[in-house]
C-alpha positions, 0 to 999 in steps of 0.5 A: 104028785107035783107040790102047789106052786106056793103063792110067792113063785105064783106072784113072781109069774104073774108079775111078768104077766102083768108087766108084759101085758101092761094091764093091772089085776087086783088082789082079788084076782091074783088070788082066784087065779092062784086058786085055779092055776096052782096045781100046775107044775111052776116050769109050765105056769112059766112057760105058758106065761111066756107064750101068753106073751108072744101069742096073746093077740089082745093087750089083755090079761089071758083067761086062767082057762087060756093060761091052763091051756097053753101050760097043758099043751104038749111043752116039748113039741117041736116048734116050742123047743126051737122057739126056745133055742131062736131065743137064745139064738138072739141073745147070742146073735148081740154079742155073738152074731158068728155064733148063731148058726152053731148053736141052731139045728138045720130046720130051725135054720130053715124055717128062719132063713124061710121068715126073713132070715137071721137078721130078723132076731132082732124082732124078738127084742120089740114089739113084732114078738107075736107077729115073728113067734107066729111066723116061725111057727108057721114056717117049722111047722111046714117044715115038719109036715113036709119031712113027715110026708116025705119020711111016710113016701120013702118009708124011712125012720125019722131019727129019734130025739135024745138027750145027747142033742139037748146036752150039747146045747145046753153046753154050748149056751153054758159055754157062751153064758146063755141060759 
């Protein structure tokens, strides 16, 4: 059984809610949703605050049940994992813009290439955030349906994901002081 999310961790989660919706909450607030939300293992409170961010259409505090929802939906699909790495991507594309490619897969490439290309990283930086997160998702998950369509017509495997890929990632990040 995962520990509760002690109130302080919670608070520095709301804190960027709060900031990044520019809308207060009380105390009172802050404690029910605490109450609700505190079961929830702290790496997905995390990132379902960061996607109630970039995909929350309404300058509004989300609801716990839309916070549970987005930290209970599968976290590692495909399209969540390459938003991530875009992500890093544009912090390397400031300092490293030769870099980028090196540190994206082929259908993270193309579903960028597919929205505008790498020069619209910069989009993560503002206030396009929801309007580019929603595009990219589009775009990767097109790309994975088609794949998937075309992997059910040729019959063949999809390759499995292992954690060889995400360590030479995480090295290459390492290595370009990206976390």
């Amino acid at each position: 059984m995962n520990a509760e999310i002690s109130l302080e961790e919670f608070g520095k989660c709301i804190a960027v809610l709060i900031s990044g919706m520019g809308k207060p909450m009380s105390r009172e607030q802050i404690a029910v949703y605490h109450q609700m939300l505190k079961d929830l293992p702290i790496e997905s409170l995390q990132l379902a605050i960061k996607r109630a961010l970039c995909e929350h259409e309404f300058a509004t505090i989300p609801s716990i049940a839309a916070i549970r929802r987005l930290a209970t939906e599968q976290a590692d699909s495909g399209w969540a994992l390459a938003c991530q790495k875009v992500t890093r991507a544009a912090k390397i594309a400031f300092y490293q813009p030769d870099k980028v490619r090196d540190f994206l897969d082929q259908r993270t490439l193309d579903a960028l290439e597919s929205i505008g290309g790498i020069s619209r990283l910069h989009d993560l930086d503002g206030e396009n955030r929801g309007t580019f997160t929603a595009q990219f998702r589009s775009a990767y998950e097109a790309l994975e349906r088609t794949e998937a369509t075309a992997r059910l017509r040729t019959g063949i495997e999809a390759p499995k994901r292992d954690s060889i890929e995400a360590r030479a990632v995480s090295g290459l990040a390492g290595r370009l002081g990206v976390e």
